[in-house]
C-alpha positions as CSV (number, residue, x, y, z in Angstrom):
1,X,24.9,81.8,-155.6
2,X,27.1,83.7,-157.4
3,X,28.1,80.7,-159.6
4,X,24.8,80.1,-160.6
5,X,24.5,83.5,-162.4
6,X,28.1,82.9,-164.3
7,X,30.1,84.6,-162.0
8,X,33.3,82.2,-160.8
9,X,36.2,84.7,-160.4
10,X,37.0,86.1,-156.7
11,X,37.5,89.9,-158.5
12,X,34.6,89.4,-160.3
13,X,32.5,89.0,-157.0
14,X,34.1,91.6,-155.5
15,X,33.3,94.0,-158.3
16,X,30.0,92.6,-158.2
17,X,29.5,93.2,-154.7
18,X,31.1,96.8,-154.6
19,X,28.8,97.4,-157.5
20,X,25.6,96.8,-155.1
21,X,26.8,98.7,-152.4
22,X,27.1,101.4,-154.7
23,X,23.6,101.0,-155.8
24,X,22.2,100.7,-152.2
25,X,21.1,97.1,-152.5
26,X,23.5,95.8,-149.8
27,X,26.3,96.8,-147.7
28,X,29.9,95.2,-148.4
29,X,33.2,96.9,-147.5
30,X,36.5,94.9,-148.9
31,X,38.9,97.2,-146.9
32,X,40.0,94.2,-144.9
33,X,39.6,90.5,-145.0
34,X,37.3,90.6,-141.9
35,X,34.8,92.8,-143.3
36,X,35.0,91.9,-146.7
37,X,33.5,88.1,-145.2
38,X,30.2,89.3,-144.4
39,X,27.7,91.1,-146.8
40,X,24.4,92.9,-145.1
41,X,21.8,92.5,-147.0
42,X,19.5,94.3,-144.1
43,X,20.9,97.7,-142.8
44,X,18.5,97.4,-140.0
45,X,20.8,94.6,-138.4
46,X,24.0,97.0,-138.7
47,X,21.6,99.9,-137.3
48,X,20.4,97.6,-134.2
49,X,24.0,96.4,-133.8
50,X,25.9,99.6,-133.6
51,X,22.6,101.0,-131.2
52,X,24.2,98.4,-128.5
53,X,27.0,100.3,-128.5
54,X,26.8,104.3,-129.0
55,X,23.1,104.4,-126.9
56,X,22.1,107.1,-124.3
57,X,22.2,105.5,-121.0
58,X,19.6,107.8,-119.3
59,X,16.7,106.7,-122.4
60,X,17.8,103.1,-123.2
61,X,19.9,100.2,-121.4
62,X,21.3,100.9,-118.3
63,X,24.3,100.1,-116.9
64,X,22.1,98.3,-114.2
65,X,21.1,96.0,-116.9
66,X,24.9,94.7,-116.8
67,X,24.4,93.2,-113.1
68,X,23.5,89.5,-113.7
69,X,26.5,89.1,-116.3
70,X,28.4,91.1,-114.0
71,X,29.5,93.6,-116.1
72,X,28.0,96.1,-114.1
73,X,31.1,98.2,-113.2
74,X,32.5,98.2,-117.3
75,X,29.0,99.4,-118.3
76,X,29.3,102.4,-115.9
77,X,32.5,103.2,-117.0
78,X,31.9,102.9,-120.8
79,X,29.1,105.5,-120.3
80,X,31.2,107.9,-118.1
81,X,34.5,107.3,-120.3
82,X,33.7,106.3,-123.3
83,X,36.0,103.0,-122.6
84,X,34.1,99.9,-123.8
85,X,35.8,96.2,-123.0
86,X,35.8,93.6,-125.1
87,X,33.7,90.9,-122.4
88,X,31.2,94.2,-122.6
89,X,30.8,94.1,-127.0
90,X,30.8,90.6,-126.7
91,X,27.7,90.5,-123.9
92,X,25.6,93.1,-126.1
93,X,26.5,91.3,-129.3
94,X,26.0,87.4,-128.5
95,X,25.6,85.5,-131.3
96,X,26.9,88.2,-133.5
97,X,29.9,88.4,-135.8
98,X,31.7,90.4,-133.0
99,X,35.4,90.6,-134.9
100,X,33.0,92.0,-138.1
101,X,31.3,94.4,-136.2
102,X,34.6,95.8,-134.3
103,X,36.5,96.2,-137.5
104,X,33.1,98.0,-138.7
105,X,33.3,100.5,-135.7
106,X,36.9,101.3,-136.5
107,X,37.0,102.0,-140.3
108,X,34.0,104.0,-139.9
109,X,35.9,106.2,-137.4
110,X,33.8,105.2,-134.5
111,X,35.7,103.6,-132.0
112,X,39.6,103.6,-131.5
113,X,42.1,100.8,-129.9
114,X,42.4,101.7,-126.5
115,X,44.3,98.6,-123.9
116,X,45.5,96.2,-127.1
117,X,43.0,93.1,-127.0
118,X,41.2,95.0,-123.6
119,X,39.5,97.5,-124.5
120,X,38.1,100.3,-126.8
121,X,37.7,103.9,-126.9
122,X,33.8,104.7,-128.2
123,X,34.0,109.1,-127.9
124,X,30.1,109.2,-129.0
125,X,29.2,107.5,-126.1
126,X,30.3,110.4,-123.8
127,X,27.3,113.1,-123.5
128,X,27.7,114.4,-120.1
129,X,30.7,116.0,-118.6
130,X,32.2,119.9,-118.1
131,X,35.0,120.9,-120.1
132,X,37.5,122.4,-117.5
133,X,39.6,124.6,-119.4
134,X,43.5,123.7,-118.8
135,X,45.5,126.8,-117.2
136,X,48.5,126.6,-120.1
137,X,45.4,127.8,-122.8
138,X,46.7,131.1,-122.5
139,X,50.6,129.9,-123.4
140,X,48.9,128.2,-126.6
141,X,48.5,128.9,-130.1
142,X,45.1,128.5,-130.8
143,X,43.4,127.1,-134.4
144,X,40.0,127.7,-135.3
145,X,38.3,125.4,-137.6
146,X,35.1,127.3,-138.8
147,X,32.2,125.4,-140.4
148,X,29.8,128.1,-140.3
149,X,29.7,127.9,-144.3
150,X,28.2,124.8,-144.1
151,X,27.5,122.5,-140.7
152,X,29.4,120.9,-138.5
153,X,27.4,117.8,-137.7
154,X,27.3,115.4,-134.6
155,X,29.6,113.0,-134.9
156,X,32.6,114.5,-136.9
157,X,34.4,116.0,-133.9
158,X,34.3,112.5,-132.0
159,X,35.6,110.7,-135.3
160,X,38.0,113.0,-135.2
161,X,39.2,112.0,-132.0
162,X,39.0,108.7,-132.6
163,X,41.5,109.2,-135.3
164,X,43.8,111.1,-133.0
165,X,43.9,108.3,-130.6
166,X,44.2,105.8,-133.4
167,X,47.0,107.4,-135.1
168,X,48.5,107.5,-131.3
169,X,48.0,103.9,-131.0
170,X,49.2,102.7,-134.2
171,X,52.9,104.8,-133.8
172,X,52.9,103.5,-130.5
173,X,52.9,107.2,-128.9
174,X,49.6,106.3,-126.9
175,X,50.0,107.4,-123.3
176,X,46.7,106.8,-121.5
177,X,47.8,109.0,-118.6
178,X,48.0,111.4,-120.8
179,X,44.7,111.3,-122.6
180,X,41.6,112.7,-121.4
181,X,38.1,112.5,-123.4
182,X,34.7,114.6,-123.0
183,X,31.8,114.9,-124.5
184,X,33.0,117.8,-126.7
185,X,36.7,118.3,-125.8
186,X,40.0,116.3,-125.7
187,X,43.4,116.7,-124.6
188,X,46.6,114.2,-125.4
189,X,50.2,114.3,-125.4
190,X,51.1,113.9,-129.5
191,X,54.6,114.2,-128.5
192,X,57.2,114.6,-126.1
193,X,56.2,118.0,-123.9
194,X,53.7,118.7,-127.0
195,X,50.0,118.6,-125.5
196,X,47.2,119.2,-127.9
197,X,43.9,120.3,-126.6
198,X,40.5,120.0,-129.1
199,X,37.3,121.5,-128.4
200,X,34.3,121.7,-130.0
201,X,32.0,124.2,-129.9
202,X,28.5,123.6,-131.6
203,X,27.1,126.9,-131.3
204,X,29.6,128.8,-132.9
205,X,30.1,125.7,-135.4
206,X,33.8,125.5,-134.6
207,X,36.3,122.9,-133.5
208,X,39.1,124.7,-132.1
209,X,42.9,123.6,-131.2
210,X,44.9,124.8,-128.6
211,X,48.8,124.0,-128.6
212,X,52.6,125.3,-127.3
213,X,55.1,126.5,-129.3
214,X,55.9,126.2,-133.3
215,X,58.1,123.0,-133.0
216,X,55.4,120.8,-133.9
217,X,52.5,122.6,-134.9
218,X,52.6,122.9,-138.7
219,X,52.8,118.7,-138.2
220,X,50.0,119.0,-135.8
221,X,47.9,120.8,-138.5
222,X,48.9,118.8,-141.6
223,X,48.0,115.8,-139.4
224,X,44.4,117.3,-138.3
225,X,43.1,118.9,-141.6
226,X,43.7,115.8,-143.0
227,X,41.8,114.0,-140.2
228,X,39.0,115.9,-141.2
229,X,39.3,115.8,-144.8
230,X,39.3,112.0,-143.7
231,X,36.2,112.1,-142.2
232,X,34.3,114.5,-145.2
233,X,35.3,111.7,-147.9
234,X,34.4,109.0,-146.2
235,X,31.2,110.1,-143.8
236,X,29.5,113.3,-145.0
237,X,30.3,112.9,-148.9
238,X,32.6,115.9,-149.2
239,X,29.5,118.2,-147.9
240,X,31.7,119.6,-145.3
241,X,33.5,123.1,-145.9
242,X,35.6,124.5,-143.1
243,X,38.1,128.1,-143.1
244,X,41.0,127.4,-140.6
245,X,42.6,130.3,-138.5
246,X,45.6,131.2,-136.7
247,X,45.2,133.3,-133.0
248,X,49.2,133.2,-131.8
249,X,50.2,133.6,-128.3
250,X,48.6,135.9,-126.0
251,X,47.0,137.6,-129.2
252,X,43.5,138.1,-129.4
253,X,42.7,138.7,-133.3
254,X,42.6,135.3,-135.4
255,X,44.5,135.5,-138.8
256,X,43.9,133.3,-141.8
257,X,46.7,130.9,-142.8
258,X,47.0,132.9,-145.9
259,X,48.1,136.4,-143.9
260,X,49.6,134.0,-141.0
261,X,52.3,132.9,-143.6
262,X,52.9,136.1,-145.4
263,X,53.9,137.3,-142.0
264,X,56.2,134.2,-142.1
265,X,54.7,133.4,-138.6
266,X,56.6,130.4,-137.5
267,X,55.2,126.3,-137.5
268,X,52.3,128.2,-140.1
269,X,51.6,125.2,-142.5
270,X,49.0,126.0,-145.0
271,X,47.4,122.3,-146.6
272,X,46.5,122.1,-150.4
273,X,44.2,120.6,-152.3
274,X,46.5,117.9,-153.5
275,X,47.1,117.0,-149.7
276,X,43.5,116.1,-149.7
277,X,43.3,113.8,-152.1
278,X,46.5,112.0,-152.0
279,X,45.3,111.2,-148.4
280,X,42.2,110.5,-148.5
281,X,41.4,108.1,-151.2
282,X,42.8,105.2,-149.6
283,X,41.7,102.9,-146.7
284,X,42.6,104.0,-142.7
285,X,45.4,101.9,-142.4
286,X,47.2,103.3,-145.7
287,X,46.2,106.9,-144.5
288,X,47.1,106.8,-140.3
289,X,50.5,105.4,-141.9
290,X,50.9,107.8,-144.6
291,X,50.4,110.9,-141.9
């Protein structure tokens, strides 16, 4: 097709193709060679696709549904987990490009390796559950991320732990004995004896982060503001705006970053603007490496 309208060269296509998507007339993403295969020329297919997956069990499927493939059992635990196996994507999408739609899922921060070549972690299909505060909380430092300014929309806080887990997976630091996943919290061991617990908190608009002592805090924060600046670039179009503040042990006042390091309070790491975009205009791969 392309060669009937003079164009021959591979970059030409490509520039072709990224020009369209730009425009809205198709979808084509070139940030690796599996997705840059495919081009969707009907955003209704990706819709109905990704609906198989990230669906509320109590209004559509079931996991009931599962019982004559017998995949029963992984349905029921991909709706009270969030862990989705590979024989489940490849039962919902038969006679679909599954390896297209999985790379998809993960560039778009959506789902996360979980078991290598098993299984996959899907956060936005958790919607029930109790967060059950942990009893260290109050032996914690504790980061508030405030979106009041603008809003913090559905969907950023479980991208966010998607990115978590895939950064964990991809240094090889992923314990899954150590992980736990909610609808609106998570908790995982980033390092040795350094456990990091997230919540979010729609009606105040805030995610906030809970973790011991100043060894590896300041990394902890580098790591997560640039998660989220991540996630503004590449989902919400830089429409996000967030303040970030410091409560230190057993306080109860939060501090800006700005006062927190004039007081020289200690693991205190206060992100730039050139952070930003240094990180985030590159693919995932280049930027979970580059963290």
């Amino acid at each position: 097709m392309a060669a009937d309208v003079g164009i021959l060269k591979q970059s030409e296509i490509i520039e072709a193709m990224s020009f369209f998507h730009e425009r809205g007339f198709v979808i084509y993403l070139d940030s690796t060679a599996v997705l840059s295969e495919i081009i969707v020329t009907n955003p209704q297919w990706l819709v109905d696709m990704l609906s198989k997956v990230i669906r509320d069990d109590s209004f559509h499927i079931t996991a009931g549904d599962f019982k004559q493939s017998g995949l029963e059992a992984e349905a029921k635990r991909a709706f009270s987990t969030g862990e989705v196996s590979l024989d489940l994507l490849e039962e919902v999408w038969k006679g679909q490009p599954i390896d297209f739609l999985i790379d998809l899922m993960k560039r778009t921060m959506l789902m996360s390796e979980w078991r290598k070549g098993n299984s996959y972690l899907v956060p936005s299909l958790l919607r029930r559950g109790k967060y059950k505060a942990p009893s260290d909380l109050e032996y914690c430092n504790c980061l508030k991320f405030d979106f009041t300014e603008t809003f913090l929309a559905f969907g950023v806080f479980q991208r966010v732990v998607c990115l978590c887990v895939e950064y964990l997976f991809q240094k090889s630091k992923l314990d899954e004995h150590e992980i736990e996943v909610g609808p609106d919290f998570a908790s995982f061991l980033f390092e040795k004896d350094f456990k990091v617990h997230l919540l979010n908190e729609q009606s105040s608009q805030c995610i906030f982060v809970y973790a011991q002592g100043p060894k590896l805090f300041s990394t902890f924060l580098k790591i997560l503001h640039s998660m989220l600046s991540k996630v503004n670039a590449d989902v919400m179009h830089g429409k996000l705006k967030w303040t970030v503040q410091l409560r230190r042990i057993k306080e109860t006042e939060f501090l800006s970053l700005d006062i927190a390091r004039s007081q020289q309070v200690p693991g205190v790491y206060v992100p730039t603007f050139e952070d930003q975009e240094r990180l985030v205009a590159v693919d995932l791969d280049s930027f979970l490496e580059g963290l």
